[in-house]
C-alpha positions, 0 to 999 in steps of 0.5 A: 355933621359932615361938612356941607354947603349949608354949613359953609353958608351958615358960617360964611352969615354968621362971619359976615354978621360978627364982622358988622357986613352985609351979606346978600343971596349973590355974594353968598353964593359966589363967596361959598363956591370960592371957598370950595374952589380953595377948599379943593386946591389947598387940602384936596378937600370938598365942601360938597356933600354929594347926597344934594350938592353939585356946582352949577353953572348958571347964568349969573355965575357959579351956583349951589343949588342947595345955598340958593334954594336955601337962602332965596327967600332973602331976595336982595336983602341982607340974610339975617337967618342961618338956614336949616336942613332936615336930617334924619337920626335914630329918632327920625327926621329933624331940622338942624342947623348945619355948622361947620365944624372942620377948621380947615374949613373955617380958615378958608371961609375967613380967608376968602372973606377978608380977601374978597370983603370989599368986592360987590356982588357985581365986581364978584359976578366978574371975577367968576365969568372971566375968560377961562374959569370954570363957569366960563368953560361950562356955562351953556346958555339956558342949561344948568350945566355941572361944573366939574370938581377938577376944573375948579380945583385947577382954576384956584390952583392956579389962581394961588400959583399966581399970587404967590408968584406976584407976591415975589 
């Protein structure tokens, strides 16, 4: 199956249960745009399949809509349950769960866990209004405006510029 973020989603949840970590609809949402922001910047690859997925800007930050609608049944409760899709095969339409299968992938979706792992979903909500992202660029109130690929891949290039530069 290609990757998408569902699947993203789905092993963001299973990371987060084998880690013995809660993982809420906020933190999820905002962890899975990093990683495609990373994602992006790193291997110029996408997360997004762009049959149902876009970033949106909306008023709590960076959103999937696909993720949320997927997993908002969660409230603010910890997601216990990796969400399903319908897919269509030879045999016809079926639920599946998607799964991420690129390892390039899977060591961005660890890395943005253990560098992000202690960060509320309020201090994450921060992180992606600052001045100057994507969010911050795009957000208009009231409108769930696109955020362009482009933008946040110059937004994690730099942020990667930055630490390797403070690294030093």
């Amino acid at each position: 199956m290609k990757t998408n973020a569902l699947a993203v989603a789905n092993y963001l949840v299973a990371y987060a249960k084998e880690q013995g970590k809660p993982l809420k609809l906020l933190g999820l949402m905002k962890r899975v745009y990093i990683v495609h922001g990373f994602s992006l910047a790193i291997y110029d690859k996408s997360i997004l399949d762009e049959r149902f997925d876009r970033v949106e800007a909306w008023k709590y930050g960076p959103v999937i809509p696909s993720v949320y609608h997927s997993f908002k049944y969660n409230r603010d409760n910890e997601i216990k349950e990796l969400t399903d899709m319908l897919v269509e095969d030879d045999s016809g339409f079926r639920f599946d769960t998607p799964k991420l299968e690129d390892t390039d992938i899977q060591k961005i979706c660890e890395m943005v866990w253990k560098r992000y792992e202690d960060v509320s979903d309020s201090q994450m909500v921060e992180l992606t209004h600052r001045k100057g992202t994507p969010w911050n660029l795009c957000y208009v109130p009231g409108m769930n405006s696109e955020i362009p690929d482009d933008l946040t891949k110059l937004h994690y290039k730099n942020i990667i510029k930055a630490t390797f530069m403070n690294a030093n």
